[in-house]
ROROTOR-771469 format. One record per residue: x, y, z of N, C-alpha, C, O in turn. Coordinates in steps of 0.001 Angstrom, whole numbers, padded with zeros to 6 digits, always signed. Layout:
! residues N
XYZXYZXYZXYZ;...
END
This chain:
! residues 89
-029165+106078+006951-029568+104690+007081-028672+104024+008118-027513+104367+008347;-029457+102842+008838-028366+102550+009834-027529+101707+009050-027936+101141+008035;-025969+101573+009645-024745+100523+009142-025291+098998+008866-025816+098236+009677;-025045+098814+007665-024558+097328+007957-023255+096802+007738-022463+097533+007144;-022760+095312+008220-021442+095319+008104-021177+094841+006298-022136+094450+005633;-020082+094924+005829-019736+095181+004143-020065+093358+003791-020448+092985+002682;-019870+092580+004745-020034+090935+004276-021837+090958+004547-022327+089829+004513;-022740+091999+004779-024137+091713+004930-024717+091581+003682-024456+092407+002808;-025685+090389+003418-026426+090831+002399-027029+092111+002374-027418+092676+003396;-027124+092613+001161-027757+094156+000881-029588+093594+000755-030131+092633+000211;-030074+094733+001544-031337+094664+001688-032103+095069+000246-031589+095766-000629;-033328+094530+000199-033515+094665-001211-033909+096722-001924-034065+097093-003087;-033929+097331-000968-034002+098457-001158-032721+099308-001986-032752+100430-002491;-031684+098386-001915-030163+098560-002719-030515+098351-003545-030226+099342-004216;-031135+097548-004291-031199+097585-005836-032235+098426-006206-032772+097988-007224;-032817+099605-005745-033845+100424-006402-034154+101305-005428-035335+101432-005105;-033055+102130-004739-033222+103064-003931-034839+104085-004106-035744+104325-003307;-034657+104381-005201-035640+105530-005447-037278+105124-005501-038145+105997-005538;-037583+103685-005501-038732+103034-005476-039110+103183-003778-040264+103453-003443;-038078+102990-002814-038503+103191-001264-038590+104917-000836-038701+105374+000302;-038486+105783-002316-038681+107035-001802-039604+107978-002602-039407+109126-002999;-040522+107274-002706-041747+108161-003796-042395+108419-002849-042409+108012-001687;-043272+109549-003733-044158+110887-002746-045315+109931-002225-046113+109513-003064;-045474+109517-000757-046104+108903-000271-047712+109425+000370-048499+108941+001184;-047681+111156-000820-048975+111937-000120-048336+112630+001366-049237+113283+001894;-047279+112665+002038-047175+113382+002648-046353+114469+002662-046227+114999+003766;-045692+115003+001651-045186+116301+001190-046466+116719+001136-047512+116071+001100;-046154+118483+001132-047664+119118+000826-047572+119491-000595-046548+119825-001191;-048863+119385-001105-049748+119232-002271-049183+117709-002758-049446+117603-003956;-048673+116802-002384-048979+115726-003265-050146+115103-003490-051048+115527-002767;-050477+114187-004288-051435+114110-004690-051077+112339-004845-050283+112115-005759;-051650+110850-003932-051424+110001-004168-052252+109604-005237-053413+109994-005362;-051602+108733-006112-052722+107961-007747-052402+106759-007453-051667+106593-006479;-052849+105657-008183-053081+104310-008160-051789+104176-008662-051301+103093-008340;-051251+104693-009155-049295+104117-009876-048949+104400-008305-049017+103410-007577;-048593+105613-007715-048179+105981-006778-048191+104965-005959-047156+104394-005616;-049467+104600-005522-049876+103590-003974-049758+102092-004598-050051+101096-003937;-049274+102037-006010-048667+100357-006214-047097+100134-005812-046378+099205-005444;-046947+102017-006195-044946+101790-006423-045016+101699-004635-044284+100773-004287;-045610+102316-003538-045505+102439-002413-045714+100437-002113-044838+099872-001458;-046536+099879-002494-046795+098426-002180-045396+097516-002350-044721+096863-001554;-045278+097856-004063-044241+097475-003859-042624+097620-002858-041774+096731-002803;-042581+098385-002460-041415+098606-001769-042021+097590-000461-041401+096565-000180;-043242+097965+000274-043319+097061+001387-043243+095735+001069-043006+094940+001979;-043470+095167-000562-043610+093724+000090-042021+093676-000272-041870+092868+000645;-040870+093801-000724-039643+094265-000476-039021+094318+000881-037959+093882+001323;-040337+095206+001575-039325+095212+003599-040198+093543+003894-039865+092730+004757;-040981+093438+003221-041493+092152+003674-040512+091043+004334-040418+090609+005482;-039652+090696+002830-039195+089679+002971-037245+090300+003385-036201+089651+003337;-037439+091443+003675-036013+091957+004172-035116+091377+005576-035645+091753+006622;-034002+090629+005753-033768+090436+006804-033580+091716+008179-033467+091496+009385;-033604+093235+007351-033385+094055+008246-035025+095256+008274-035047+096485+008327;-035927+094498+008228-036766+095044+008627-036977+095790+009542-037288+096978+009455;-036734+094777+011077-037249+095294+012363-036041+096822+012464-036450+097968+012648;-034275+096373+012259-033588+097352+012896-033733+098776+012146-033407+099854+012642;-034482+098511+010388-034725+099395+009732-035904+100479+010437-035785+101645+010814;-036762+099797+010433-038234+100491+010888-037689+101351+012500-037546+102573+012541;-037497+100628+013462-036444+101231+014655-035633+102755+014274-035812+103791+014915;-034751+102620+013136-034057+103958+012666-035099+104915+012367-035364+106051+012760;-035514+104249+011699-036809+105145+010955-037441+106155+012278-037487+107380+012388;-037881+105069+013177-039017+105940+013971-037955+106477+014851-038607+107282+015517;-036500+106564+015365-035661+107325+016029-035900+108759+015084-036182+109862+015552;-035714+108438+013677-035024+109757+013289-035560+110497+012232-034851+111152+011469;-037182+110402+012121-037708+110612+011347-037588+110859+010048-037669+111965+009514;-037371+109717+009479-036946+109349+008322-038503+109364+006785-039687+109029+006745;-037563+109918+005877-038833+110209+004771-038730+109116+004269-037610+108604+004291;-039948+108314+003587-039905+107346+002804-040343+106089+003321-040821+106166+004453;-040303+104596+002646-040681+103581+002847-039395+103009+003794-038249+103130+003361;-039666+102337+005194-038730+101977+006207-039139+100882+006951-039966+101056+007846;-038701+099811+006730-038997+098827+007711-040628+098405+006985-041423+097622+007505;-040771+098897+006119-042417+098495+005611-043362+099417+005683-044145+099548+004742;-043433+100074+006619-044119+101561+006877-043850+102819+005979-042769+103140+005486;-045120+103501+005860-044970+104997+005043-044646+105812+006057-044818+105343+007182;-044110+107200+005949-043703+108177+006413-044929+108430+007524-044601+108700+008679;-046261+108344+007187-047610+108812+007504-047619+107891+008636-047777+108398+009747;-047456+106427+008535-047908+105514+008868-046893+105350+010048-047369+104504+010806;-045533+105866+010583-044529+105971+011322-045009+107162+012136-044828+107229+013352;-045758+108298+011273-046002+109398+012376-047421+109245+013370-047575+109922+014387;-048282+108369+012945-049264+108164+013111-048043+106736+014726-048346+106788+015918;-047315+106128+014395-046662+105021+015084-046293+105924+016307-046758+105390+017313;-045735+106912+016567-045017+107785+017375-045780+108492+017623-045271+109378+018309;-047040+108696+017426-048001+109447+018403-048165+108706+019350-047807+108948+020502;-049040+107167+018749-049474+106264+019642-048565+106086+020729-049004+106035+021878;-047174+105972+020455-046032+105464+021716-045770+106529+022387-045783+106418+023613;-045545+107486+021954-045622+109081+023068-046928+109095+023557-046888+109898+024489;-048500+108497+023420-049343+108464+023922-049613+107468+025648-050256+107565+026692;-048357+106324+024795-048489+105355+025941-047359+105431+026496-046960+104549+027256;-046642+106536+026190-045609+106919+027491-045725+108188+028435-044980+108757+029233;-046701+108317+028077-047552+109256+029113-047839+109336+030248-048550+110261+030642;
END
C-alpha cells in the first residue's frame, strides 16, 4: 500500500482490511453471489468518501494490486490498463 504520513487520517479501509479484499470473481473458480457483490459495494462506497482515493487507485494500477483500490475491482483496473496501454499506442 502506498505510505501515508503517521499524523494522516487512516483511510476507511483501516478499520476492516479484509472487507477491501474479498473474492471479487477474479481468482479462478470463484464464483460471485449477491453477499459477495454487496461486501464488494460496500468497500467502494468506503473509497467513495476516502480522502486517498485518487493516490490509492494510481498504486493500484502501477502495481497490480488484488482487491478493492481507489473504488475499483481487480477486474475493473485490468480492464483500466488495457484501455491506457491501448491509448498509448
Amino acid at each position: 500500500m502506498f505510505l501515508l504520513n503517521s499524523d494522516d487520517e487512516p483511510p476507511p479501509c483501516a478499520d476492516d482490511p479484509d472487507l477491501w479484499f474479498v473474492d471479487d470473481g477474479t481468482l479462478k473458480g470463484a464464483r460471485v453471489t449477491d453477499h459477495v457483490n454487496e461486501l464488494i459495494h460496500l468497500a467502494k462506497d468506503g473509497c467513495a468518501v476516502c480522502p486517498y482515493k485518487t493516490p490509492c487507485l494510481q498504486h493500484a494500477l502501477e502495481n497490480g494490486e488484488y482487491g478493492i483500490w481507489g473504488g475499483t475491482t481487480t477486474d475493473e483496473r485490468r480492464r483500466e490498463r488495457r484501455r491506457m496501454a491501448r491509448r498509448a499506442a
